[in-house]
MARLOTOR-858087 format. One record per residue (C-alpha): residue in three letters; x, y, z; residue number from 1. Coordinates in nm, 2 decimals, padded with zeros to 4 digits, always signed. Example, Ala and Ser with C-alpha at 12.3 -4.5 7.8 and 13.67 -1.06 7.14 Angstrom:
<atoms>
resn	xx	yy	zz	resi
ALA	+01.23	-00.45	+00.78	1 .
SER	+01.37	-00.11	+00.71	2 .
</atoms>
This chain:
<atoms>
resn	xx	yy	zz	resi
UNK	+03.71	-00.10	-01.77	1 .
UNK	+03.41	-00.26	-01.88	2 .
UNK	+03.08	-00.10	-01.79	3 .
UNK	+02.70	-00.17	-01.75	4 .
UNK	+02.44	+00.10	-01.85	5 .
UNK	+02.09	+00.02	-01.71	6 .
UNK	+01.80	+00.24	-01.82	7 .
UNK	+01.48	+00.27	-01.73	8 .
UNK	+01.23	+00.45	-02.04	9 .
UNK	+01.00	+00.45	-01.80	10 .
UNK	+01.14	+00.73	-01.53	11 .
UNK	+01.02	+01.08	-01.57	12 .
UNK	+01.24	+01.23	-01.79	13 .
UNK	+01.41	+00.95	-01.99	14 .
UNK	+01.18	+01.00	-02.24	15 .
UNK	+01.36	+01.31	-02.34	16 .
UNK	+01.73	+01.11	-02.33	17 .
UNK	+01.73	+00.80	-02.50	18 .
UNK	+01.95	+00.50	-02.42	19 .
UNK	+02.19	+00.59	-02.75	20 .
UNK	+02.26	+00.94	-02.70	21 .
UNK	+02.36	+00.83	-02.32	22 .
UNK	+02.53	+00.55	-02.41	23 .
UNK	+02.68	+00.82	-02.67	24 .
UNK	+02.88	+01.02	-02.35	25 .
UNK	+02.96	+00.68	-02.16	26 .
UNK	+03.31	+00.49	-02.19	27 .
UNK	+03.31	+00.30	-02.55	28 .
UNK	+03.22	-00.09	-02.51	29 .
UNK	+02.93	+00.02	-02.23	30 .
UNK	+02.64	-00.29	-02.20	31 .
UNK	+02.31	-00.22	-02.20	32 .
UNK	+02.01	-00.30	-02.03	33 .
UNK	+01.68	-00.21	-02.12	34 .
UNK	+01.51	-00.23	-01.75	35 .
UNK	+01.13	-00.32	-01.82	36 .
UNK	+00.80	-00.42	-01.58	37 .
UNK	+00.89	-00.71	-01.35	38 .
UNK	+01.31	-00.70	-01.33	39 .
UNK	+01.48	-00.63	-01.05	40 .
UNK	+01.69	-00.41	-01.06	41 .
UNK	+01.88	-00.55	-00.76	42 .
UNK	+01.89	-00.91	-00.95	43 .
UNK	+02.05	-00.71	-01.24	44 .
UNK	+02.34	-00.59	-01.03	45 .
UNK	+02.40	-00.94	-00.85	46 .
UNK	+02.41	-01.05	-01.21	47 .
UNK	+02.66	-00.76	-01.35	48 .
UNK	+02.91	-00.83	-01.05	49 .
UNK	+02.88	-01.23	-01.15	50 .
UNK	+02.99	-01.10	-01.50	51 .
UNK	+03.28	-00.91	-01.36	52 .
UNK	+03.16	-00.53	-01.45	53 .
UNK	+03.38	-00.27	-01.30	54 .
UNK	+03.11	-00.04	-01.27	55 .
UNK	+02.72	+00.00	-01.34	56 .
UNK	+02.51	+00.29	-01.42	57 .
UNK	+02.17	+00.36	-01.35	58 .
UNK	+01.94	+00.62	-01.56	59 .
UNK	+01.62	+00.62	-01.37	60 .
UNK	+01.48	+00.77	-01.06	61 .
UNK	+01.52	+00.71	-00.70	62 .
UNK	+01.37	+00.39	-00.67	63 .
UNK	+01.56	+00.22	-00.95	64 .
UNK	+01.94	+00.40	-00.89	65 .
UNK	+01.85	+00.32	-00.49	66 .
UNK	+01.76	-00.08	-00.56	67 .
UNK	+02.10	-00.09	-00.77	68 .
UNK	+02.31	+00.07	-00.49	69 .
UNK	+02.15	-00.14	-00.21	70 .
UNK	+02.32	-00.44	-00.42	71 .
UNK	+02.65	-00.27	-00.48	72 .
UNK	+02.71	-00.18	-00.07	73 .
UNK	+03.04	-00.31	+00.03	74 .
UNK	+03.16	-00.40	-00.33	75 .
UNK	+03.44	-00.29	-00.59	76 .
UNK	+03.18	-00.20	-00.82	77 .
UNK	+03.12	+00.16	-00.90	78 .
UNK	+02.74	+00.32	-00.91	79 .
UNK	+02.71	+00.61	-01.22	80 .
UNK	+02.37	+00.75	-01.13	81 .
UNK	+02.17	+00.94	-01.46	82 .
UNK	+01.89	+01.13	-01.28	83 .
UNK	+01.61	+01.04	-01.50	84 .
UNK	+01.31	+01.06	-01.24	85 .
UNK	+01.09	+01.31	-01.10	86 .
UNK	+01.29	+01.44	-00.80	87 .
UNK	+01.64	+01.21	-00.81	88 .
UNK	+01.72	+01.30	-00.46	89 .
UNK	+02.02	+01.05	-00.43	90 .
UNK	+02.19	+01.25	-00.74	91 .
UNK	+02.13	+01.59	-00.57	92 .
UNK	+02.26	+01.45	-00.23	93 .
UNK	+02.57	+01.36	-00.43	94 .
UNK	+02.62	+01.68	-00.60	95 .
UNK	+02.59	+01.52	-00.93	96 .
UNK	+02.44	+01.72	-01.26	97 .
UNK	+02.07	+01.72	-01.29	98 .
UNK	+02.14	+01.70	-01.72	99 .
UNK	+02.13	+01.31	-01.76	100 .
UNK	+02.38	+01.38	-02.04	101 .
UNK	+02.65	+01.58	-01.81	102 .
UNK	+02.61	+01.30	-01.55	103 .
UNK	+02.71	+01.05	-01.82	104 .
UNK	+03.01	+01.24	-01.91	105 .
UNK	+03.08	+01.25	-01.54	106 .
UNK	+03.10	+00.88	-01.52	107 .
UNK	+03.28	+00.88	-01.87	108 .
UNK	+03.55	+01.11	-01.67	109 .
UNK	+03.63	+00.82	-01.41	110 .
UNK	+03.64	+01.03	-01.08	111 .
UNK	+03.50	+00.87	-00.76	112 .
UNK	+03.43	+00.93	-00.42	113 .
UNK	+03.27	+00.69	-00.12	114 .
UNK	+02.96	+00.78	+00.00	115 .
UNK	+02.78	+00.66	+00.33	116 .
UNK	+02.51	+00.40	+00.35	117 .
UNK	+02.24	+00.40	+00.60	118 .
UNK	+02.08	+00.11	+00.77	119 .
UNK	+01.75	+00.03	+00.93	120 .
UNK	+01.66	-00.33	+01.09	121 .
UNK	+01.96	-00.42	+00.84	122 .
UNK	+01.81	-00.25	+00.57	123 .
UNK	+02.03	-00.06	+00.34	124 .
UNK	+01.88	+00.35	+00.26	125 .
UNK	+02.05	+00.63	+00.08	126 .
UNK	+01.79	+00.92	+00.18	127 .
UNK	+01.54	+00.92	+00.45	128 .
UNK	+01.40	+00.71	+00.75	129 .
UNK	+01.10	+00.85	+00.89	130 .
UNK	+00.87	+00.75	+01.15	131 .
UNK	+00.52	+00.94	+01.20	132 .
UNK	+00.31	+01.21	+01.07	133 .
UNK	+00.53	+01.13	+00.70	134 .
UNK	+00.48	+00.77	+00.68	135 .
UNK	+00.15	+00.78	+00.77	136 .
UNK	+00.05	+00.97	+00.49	137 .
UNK	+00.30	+00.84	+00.21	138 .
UNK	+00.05	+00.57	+00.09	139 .
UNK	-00.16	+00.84	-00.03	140 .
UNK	+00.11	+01.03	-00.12	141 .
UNK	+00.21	+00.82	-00.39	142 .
UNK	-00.14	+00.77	-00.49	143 .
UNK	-00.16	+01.15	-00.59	144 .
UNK	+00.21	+01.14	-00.74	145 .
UNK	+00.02	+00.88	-01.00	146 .
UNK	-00.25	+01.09	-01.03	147 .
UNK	-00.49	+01.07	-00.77	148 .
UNK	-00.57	+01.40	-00.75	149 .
UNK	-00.92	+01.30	-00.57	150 .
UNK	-00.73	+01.21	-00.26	151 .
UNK	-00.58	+01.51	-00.18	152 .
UNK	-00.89	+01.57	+00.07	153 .
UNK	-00.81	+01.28	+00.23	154 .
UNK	-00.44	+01.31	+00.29	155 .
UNK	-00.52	+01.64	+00.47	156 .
UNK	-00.84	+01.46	+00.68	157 .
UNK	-00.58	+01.24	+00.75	158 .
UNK	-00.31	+01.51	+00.83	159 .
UNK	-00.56	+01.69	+01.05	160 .
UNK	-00.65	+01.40	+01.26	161 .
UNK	-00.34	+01.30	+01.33	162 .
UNK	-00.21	+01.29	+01.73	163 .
UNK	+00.13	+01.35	+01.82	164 .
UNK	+00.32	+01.00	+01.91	165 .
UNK	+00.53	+00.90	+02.18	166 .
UNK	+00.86	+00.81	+02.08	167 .
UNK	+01.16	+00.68	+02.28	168 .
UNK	+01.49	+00.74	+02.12	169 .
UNK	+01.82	+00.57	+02.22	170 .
UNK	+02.13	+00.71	+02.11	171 .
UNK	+02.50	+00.65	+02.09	172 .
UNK	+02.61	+00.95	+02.28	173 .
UNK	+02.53	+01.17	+02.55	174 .
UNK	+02.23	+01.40	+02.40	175 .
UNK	+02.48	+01.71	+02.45	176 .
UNK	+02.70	+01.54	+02.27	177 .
UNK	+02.45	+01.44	+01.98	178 .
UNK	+02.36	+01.84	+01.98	179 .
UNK	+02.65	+01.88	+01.78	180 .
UNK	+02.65	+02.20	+01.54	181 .
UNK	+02.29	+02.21	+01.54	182 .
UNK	+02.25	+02.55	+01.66	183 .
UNK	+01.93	+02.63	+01.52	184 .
UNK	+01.73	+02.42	+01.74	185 .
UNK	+01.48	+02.60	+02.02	186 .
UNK	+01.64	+02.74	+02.29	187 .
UNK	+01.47	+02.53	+02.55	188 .
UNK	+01.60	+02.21	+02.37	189 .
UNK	+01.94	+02.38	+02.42	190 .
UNK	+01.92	+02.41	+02.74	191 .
UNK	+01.78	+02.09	+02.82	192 .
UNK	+02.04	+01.90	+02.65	193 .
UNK	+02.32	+02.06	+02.72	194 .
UNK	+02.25	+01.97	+03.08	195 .
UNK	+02.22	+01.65	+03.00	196 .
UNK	+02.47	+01.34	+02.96	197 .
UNK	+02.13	+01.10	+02.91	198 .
UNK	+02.20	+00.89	+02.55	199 .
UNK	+01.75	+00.81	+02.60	200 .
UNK	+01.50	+01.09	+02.51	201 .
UNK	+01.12	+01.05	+02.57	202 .
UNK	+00.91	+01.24	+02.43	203 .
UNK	+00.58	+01.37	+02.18	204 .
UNK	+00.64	+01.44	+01.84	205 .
UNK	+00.38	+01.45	+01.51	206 .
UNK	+00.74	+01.29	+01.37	207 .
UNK	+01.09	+01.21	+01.37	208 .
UNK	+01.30	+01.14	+01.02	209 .
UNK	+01.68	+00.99	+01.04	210 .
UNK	+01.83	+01.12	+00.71	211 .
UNK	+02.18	+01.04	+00.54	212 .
UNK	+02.16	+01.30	+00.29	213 .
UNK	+01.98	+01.67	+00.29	214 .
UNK	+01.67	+01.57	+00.01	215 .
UNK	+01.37	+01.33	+00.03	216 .
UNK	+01.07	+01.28	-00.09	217 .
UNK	+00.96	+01.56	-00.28	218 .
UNK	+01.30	+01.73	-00.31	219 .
UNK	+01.24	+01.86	+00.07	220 .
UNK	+01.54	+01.95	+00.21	221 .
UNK	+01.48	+01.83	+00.57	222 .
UNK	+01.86	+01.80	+00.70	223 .
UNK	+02.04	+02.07	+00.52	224 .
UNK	+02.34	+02.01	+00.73	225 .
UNK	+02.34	+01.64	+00.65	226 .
UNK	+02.59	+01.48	+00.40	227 .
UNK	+02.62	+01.16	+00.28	228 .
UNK	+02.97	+01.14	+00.29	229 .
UNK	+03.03	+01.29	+00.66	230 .
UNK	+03.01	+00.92	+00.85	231 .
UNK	+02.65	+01.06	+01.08	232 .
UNK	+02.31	+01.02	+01.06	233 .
UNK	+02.12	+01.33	+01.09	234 .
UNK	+01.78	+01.31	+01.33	235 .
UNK	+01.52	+01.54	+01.31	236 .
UNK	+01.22	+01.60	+01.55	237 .
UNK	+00.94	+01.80	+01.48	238 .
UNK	+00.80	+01.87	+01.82	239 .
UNK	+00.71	+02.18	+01.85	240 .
UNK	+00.52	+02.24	+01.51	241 .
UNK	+00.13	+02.24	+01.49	242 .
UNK	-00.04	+02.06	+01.17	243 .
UNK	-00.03	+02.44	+01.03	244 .
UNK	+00.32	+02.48	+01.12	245 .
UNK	+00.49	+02.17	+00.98	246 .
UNK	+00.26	+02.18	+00.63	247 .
UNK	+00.42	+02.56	+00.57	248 .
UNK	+00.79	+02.45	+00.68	249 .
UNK	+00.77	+02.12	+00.42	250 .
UNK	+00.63	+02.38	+00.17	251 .
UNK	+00.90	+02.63	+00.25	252 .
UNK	+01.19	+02.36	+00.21	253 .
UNK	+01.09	+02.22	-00.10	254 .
UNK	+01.39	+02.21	-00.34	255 .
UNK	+01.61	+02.48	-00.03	256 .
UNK	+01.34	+02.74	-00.17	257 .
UNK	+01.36	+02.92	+00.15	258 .
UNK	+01.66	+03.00	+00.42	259 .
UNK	+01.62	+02.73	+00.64	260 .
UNK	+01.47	+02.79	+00.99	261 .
UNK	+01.21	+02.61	+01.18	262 .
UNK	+01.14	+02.54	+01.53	263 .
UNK	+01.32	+02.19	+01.50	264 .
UNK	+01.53	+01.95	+01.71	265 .
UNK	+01.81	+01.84	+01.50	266 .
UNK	+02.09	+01.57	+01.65	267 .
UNK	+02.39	+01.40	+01.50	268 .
UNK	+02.46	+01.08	+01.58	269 .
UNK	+02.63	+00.73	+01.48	270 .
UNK	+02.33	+00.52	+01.54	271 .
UNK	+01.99	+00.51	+01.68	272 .
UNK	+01.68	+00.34	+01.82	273 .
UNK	+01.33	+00.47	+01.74	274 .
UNK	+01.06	+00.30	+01.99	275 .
UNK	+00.74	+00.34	+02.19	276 .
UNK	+00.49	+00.22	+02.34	277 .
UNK	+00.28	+00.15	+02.03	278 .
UNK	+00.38	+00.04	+01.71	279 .
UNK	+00.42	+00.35	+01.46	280 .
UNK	+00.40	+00.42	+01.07	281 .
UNK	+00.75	+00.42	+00.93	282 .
UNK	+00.93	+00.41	+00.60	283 .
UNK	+01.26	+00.37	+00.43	284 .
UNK	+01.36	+00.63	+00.16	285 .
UNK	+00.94	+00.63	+00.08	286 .
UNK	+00.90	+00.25	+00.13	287 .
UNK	+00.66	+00.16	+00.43	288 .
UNK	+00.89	-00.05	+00.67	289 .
UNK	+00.68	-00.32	+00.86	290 .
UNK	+00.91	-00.35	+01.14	291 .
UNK	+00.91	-00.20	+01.45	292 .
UNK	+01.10	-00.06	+01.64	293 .
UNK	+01.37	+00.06	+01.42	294 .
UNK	+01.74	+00.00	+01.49	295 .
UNK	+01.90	+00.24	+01.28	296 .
UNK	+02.27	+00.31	+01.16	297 .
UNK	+02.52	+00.46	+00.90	298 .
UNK	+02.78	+00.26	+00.75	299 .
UNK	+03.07	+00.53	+00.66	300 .
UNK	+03.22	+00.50	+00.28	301 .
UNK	+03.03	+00.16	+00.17	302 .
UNK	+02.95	+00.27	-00.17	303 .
UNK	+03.20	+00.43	-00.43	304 .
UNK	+03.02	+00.64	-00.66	305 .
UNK	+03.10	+00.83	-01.02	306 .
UNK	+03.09	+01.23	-00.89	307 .
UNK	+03.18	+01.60	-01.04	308 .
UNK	+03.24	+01.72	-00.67	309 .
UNK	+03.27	+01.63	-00.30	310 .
UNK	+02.92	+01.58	-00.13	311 .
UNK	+03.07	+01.80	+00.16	312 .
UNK	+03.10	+02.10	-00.07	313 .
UNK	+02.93	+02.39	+00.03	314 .
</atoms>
């Protein structure tokens, strides 16, 4: 079964695994690619399925294994992911090994499973879709990720003078419905929605993230319940919290560090429509979407990945 191995020196921790002692653990006769500045790593998949690979894997971080899945959605071809980044949320999602060398001999094994793919505006994502308070700030997020240490005062300026947003959500069920085992949101909420059969919510909110798996951004575990093999989105809305508030619960979820339980609206649903009455910041899995508003939905077992265990495991 022949196989393509595409790895990417530059990720966080590849340095520490070179591209022999994985290719070492993979099945004998694997290609290599050397990714480098200016490839694309989606271009490299459409060009493996041309070649007739039965299955591709990735060491790198989010942004390269995620590129390489977005091209493999819908197809025969089997993603291996080698968590090479900094946080390799997709990996953890999936239950997979954080050792790049274990998660080579986990594709060298052969098990698979399907996973879920999420869409936004027709846009494939594997983590996170937020729109908000998160997005707003992820530009300089990413500039103190690479260093930027000097803009950490104005993230939280920015953070601070934030307002709450309208949003208008529009859902595929009834809200009670959409409640679903999400027992931990506030008891108001409860109430409110188990009293209604409306599928539209209005409402103020410093944010609201749609997530297929549990882990974004900086490992934060913002949908513990979510799993990216259960055929639902996950929507989360912080409403409740105060700047104070929501910095402490993103602190206290880095990673599951802490028991998980904030003063958070949580729903389960099939698809969704985030809206307003003013365009907001968004991204996709860290990626600032220019679109709005955002049609959203989940595309049950469109991508067959290598894995050690079922994402559903406890």
């Amino acid at each position: 079964m022949p196989g393509l191995l595409i790895y990417n020196a530059a990720a966080g921790t590849a340095s520490k695994f070179p591209a022999r002692r994985l290719l070492a653990e993979l099945p004998a006769g694997t290609q290599l690619h050397e990714f480098v500045e200016g490839d694309d790593p989606a271009a490299l998949a459409h060009a493996a399925r041309e070649a007739g690979v039965a299955w591709i894997a990735v060491a790198g971080g989010d942004g390269t294994v995620e590129a390489v899945a977005g091209a493999l959605v819908n197809s025969p071809i089997i993603l291996g992911i080698i968590p090479c980044g900094t946080y390799n949320n997709f990996a953890l999602s999936a239950g997979l090994p954080a050792d790049p060398l274990e998660a080579a001999r986990v594709i060298a094994a052969g098990a698979t499973r399907p996973v879920d793919v999420g869409f936004v505006n027709g846009r494939p994502f594997f983590e996170c879709v937020g729109a908000g308070l998160d997005a707003a700030l992820f530009p300089l997020g990413e500039e103190i990720k690479s260093g930027g240490i000097t803009k950490w005062f104005d993230l939280l300026l920015r953070a601070r003078d934030y307002p709450r947003q309208h949003f208008e959500l529009q859902l595929d069920r009834p809200l009670h419905e959409a409640l679903g085992r999400s027992a931990r949101s506030p008891r108001q909420w409860i109430a409110h929605v188990c009293a209604s059969r409306r599928t539209a919510i209005r409402l103020r909110a410093l944010m609201v993230t749609v997530s297929n798996g549990p882990y974004y951004g900086m490992n934060f575990q913002v949908a513990p319940h979510a799993r990216i093999d259960d055929g639902k989105l996950t929507v989360s809305i912080f409403k409740r919290y105060s700047k104070l508030e929501l910095a402490w619960h993103f602190f206290s979820i880095r990673a599951g560090r802490r028991a998980y339980a904030p003063r958070l609206a949580t729903l389960s649903v099939g698809t969704i429509k985030i809206h307003g009455p003013r365009r907001l910041h968004a991204h996709l899995d860290g990626t600032l979407l220019d679109q709005w508003p955002l049609e959203i939905g989940i595309r049950p077992g469109a991508l067959r990945v290598f894995t050690s265990t079922s994402p559903t495991s406890p």
